[in-house]
C-alpha positions as CSV (number, residue, x, y, z in Angstrom):
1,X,-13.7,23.4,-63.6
2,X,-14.3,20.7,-66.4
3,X,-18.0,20.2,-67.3
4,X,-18.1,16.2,-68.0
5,X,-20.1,13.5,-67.6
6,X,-17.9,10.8,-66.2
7,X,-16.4,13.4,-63.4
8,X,-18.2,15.2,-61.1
9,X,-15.7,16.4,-58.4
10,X,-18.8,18.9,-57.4
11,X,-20.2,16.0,-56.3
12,X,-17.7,14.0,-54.8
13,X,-16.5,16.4,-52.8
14,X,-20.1,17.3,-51.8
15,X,-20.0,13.0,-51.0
16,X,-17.3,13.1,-49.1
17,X,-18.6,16.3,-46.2
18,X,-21.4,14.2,-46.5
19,X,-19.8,11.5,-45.3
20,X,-17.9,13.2,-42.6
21,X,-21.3,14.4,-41.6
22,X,-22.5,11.2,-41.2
23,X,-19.9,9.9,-39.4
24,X,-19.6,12.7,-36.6
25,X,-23.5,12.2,-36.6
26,X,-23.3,8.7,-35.6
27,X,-20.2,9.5,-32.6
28,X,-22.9,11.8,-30.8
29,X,-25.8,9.5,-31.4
30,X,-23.6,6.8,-30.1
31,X,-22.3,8.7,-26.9
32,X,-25.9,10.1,-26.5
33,X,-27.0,6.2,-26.3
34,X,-24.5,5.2,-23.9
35,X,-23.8,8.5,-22.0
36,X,-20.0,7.6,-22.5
37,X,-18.0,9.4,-24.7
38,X,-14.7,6.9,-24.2
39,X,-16.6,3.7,-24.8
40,X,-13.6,1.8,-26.0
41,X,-9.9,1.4,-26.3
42,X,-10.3,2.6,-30.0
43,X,-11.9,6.0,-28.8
44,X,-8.8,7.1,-26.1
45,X,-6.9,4.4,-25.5
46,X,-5.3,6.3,-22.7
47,X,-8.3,7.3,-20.8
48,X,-10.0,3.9,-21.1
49,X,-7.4,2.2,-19.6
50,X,-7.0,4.8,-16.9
51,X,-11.0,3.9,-16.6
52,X,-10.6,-0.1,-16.4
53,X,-8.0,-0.1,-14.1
54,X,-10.2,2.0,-11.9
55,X,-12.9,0.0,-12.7
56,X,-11.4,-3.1,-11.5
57,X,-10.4,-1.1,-8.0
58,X,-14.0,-0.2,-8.0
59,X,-15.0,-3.9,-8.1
60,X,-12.4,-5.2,-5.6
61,X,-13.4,-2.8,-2.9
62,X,-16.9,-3.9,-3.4
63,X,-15.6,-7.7,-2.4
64,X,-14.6,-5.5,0.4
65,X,-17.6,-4.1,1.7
66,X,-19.3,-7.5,1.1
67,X,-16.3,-9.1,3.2
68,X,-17.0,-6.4,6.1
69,X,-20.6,-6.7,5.8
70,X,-20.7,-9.9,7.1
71,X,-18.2,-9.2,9.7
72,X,-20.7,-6.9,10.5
73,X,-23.6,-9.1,10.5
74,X,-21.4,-12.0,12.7
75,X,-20.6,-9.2,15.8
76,X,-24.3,-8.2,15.8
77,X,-25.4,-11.9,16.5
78,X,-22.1,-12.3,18.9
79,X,-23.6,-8.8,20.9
80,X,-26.9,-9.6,20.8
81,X,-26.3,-13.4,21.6
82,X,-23.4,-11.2,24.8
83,X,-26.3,-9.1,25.8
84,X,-28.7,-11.7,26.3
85,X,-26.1,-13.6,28.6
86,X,-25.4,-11.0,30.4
87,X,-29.1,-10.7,31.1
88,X,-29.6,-14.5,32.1
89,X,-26.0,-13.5,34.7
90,X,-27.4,-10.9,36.2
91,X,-30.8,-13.2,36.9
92,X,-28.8,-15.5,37.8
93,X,-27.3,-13.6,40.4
94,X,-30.8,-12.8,41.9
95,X,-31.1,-16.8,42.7
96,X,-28.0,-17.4,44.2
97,X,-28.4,-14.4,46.5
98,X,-32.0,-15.7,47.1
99,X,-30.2,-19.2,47.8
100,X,-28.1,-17.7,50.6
101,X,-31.1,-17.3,52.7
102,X,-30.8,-19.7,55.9
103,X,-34.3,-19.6,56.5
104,X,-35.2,-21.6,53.0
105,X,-36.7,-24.8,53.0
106,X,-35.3,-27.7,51.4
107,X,-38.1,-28.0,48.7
108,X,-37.5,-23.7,48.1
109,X,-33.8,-24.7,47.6
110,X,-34.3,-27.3,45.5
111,X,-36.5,-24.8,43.7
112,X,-34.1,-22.2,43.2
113,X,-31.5,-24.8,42.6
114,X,-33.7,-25.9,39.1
115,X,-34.3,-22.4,38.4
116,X,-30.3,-21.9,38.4
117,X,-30.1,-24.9,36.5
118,X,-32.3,-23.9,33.7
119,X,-31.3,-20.6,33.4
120,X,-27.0,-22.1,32.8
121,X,-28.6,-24.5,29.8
122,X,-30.2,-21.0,28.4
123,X,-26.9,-19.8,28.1
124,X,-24.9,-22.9,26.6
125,X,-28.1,-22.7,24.2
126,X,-27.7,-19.1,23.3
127,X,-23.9,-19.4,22.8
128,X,-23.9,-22.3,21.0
129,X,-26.7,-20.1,18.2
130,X,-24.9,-17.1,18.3
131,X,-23.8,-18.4,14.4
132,X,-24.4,-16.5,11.4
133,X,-23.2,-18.0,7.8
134,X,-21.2,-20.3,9.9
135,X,-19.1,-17.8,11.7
136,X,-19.5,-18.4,15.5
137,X,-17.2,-16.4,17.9
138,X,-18.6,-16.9,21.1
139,X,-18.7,-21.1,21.3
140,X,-15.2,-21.7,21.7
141,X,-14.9,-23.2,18.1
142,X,-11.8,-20.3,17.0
143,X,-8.9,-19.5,18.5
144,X,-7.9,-16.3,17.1
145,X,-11.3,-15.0,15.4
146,X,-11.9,-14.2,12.0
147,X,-10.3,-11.9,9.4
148,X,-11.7,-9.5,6.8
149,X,-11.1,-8.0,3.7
150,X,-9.5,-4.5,4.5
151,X,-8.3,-3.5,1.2
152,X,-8.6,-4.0,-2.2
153,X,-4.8,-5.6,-2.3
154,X,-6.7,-8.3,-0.4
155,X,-3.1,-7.3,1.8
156,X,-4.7,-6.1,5.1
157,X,-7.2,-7.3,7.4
158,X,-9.9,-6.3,10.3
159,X,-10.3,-9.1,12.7
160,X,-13.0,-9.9,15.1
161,X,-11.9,-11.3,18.5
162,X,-13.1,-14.4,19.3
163,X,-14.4,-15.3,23.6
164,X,-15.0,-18.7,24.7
165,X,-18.5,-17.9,26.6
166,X,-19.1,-21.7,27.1
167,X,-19.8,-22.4,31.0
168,X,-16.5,-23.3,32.0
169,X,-14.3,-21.7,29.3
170,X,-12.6,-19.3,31.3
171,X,-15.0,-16.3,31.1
172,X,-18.3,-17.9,32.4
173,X,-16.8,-19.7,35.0
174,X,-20.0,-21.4,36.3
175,X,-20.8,-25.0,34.8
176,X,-24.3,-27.6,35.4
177,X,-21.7,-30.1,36.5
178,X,-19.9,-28.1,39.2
179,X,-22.5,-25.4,40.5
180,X,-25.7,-25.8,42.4
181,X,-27.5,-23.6,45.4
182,X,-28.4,-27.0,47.4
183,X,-26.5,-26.0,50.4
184,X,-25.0,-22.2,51.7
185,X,-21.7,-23.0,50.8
186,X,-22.4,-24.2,47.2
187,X,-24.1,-20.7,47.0
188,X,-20.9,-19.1,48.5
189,X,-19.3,-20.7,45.6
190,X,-21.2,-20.4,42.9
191,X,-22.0,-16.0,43.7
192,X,-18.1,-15.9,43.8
193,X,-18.0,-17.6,40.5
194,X,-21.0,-15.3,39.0
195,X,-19.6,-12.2,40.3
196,X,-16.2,-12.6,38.4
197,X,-18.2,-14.0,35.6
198,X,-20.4,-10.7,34.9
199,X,-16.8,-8.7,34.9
200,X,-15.1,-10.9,32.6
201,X,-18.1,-11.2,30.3
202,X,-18.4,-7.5,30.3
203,X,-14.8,-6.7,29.5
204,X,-15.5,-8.9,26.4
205,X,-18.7,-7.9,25.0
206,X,-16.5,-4.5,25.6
207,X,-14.0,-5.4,23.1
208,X,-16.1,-7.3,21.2
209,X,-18.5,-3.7,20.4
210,X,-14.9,-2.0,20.2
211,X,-14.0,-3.7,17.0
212,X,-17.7,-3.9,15.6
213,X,-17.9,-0.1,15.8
214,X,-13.7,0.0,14.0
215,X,-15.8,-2.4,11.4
216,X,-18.3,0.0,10.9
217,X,-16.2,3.0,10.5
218,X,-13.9,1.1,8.4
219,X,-16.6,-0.1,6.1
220,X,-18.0,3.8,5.6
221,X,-14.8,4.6,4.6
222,X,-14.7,1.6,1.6
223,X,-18.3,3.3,0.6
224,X,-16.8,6.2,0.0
225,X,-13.8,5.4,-1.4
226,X,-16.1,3.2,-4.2
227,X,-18.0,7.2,-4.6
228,X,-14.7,9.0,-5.5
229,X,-13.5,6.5,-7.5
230,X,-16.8,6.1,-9.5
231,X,-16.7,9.7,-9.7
232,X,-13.7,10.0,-10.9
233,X,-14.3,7.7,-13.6
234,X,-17.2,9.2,-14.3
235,X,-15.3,12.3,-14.8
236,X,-12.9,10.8,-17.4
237,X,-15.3,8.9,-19.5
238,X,-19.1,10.1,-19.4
239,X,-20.2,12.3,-22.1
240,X,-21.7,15.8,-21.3
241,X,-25.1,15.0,-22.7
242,X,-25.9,19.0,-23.1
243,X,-23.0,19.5,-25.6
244,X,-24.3,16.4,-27.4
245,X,-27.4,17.8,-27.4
246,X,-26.4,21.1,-28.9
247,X,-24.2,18.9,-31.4
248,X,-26.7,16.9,-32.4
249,X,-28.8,19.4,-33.6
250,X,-26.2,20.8,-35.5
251,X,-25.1,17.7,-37.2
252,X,-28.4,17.2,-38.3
253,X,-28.0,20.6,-39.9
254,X,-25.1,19.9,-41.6
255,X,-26.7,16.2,-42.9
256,X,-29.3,17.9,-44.6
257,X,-27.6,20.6,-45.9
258,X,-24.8,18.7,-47.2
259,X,-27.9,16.1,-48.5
260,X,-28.9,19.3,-50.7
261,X,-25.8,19.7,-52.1
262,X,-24.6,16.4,-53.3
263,X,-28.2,16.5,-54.7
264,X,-27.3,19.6,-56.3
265,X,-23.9,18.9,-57.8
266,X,-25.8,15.7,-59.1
267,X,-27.8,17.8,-61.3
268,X,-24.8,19.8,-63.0
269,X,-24.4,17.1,-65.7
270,X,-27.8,17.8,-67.0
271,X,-26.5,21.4,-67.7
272,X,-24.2,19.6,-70.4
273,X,-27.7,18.4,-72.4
274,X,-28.4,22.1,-72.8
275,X,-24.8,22.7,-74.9
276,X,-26.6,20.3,-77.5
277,X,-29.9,21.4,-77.7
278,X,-30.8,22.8,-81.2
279,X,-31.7,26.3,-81.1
C-alpha cells in the first residue's frame, strides 16, 4: 500500500464500515422507537401494502361494530320499553277481571274504569319513549325496521323488526277511545281484546329478543375478526424487540470499534514525518 498524504484508503475504508455501522445502528434504534420493523413503503413495499390494506379492513369493521352497537343499544330500549308493557297488560288484566264483578258499585266501576284508563296512557307514554339516538321501533313510526352494518363491504345487513305497540295498531288492540269497564259487557269486550293483546305482544317481544341476541352473536364475531386481523398485521410488520435488543448492543460494538479504527488509520500519515526526521 502507498504511504501518502493526500490518500488514505486505510481510512476511507475504515469511513465507509463506519458508516454502514451507523446506518444499521439507526434501522434498530428506529424499529426499537416504533416497535415496527416495516414502517413504510420504502422498508417492504410488499408487506406494507399487504399491512394497509388490512389496516383499512381493520377500520371498516370497526364502523361495523359501532353500526351494531347501536342496534344493540335501540333493541335493549325496545325490550325493556316491551317488558314494561307487558307488565302494565297483565295489570291491566287484573282490572277488567275485577270489572266483571256484578256486585260493584257504580262509583267502584267508575273507579276501576280510571284505573284502566291510566294505566292505557302508561303505555302510549312508554311506547312513544322507547327512542334511542332517534331509532324508535315500537311507535309505529317504520315500516320495515332498521338495517345495520354487517360487513365491512358495507354489502350485507342485520335488521331489527319493527311492531306497531300503539293502542290500536294491531298488536295492542285496546284503545282510551274504544275501551272502558263502565258496564259488564264493555268488560267482556275489552278482556277479549287484552287476552289476544298479551299473545300478540309476546310473540313480538319474542322476535324482537330473537334478532337482539343474532345482533349480539354477530357483533362477537366482528370483535374477533378485528383480533385476527390486527394479529395478523401485527405478525407481518412489528419488530421483535429481543432481536433488536441483542442487535443493538452489537451495533454499538461495532460503532466504537470501527470509531477506533478510522481514528487509527488517521494517524498513519504522521508515520510519513518520521521518513524525514534527521537522524
Amino acid at each position: 500500500m502507498t504511504n501518502s498524504v493526500h490518500t488514505n484508503a486505510s481510512a476511507a475504508i475504515a469511513l465507509q464500515n463506519l458508516t454502514r455501522t451507523n446506518e444499521r445502528l439507526g434501522d434498530v434504534q428506529s424499529r426499537i422507537s416504533t416497535g415496527l420493523k416495516v414502517q413504510g413503503a420504502k422498508d417492504n413495499a410488499a408487506i406494507w401494502a399487504i399491512a394497509q390494506q388490512q389496516r383499512a379492513e381493520v377500520g371498516a369493521l370497526g364502523a361495523v361494530k359501532q353500526s351494531l352497537d347501536r342496534a344493540t343499544s335501540i333493541a335493549d330500549v325496545a325490550l325493556s320499553a316491551g317488558e314494561s308493557v307487558s307488565d302494565l297488560l297483565n295489570q291491566l288484566k287484573e282490572k277488567v277481571v275485577a270489572a266483571k264483578d256484578t256486585s260493584l258499585t257504580t262509583q267502584s266501576r267508575e273507579l276501576l274504569n280510571a284505573d284502566f284508563q291510566a294505566l292505557l296512557k302508561a303505555i302510549a307514554s312508554g311506547i312513544d319513549n322507547a327512542t334511542f339516538d332517534g331509532g324508535n321501533i315500537l311507535n309505529g313510526s317504520l315500516s320495515g325496521g332498521i338495517n345495520f352494518l354487517a360487513n365491512a363491504d358495507a354489502s350485507s345487513f342485520v335488521t331489527l323488526s319493527a311492531k306497531n305497540l300503539t293502542l290500536g295498531g294491531g298488536i295492542i288492540d285496546l284503545t282510551t277511545a274504544s275501551d272502558s269497564l263502565l258496564t259488564i259487557t264493555a268488560a267482556d269486550q275489552a278482556l277479549t281484546r287484552l287476552d289476544a293483546s298479551i299473545g300478540k305482544l309476546n310473540a313480538a317481544l319474542g322476535e324482537i329478543g330473537a334478532q337482539a341476541k343474532q345482533i349480539d352473536a354477530h357483533k362477537t364475531f366482528v370483535g374477533k375478526l378485528m383480533d385476527t386481523l390486527e394479529s395478523g398485521i401485527g405478525n407481518l410488520v412489528d419488530a421483535d424487540l429481543a432481536k433488536e435488543s441483542a442487535r443493538l448492543q452489537s451495533l454499538q460494538v461495532q460503532q466504537q470499534l470501527g470509531a477506533q479504527a478510522l481514528s487509527i488509520a488517521n494517524q498513519a500519515p504522521q508515520i510519513i514525518l518520521s521518513l524525514f526526521r534527521g537522524g
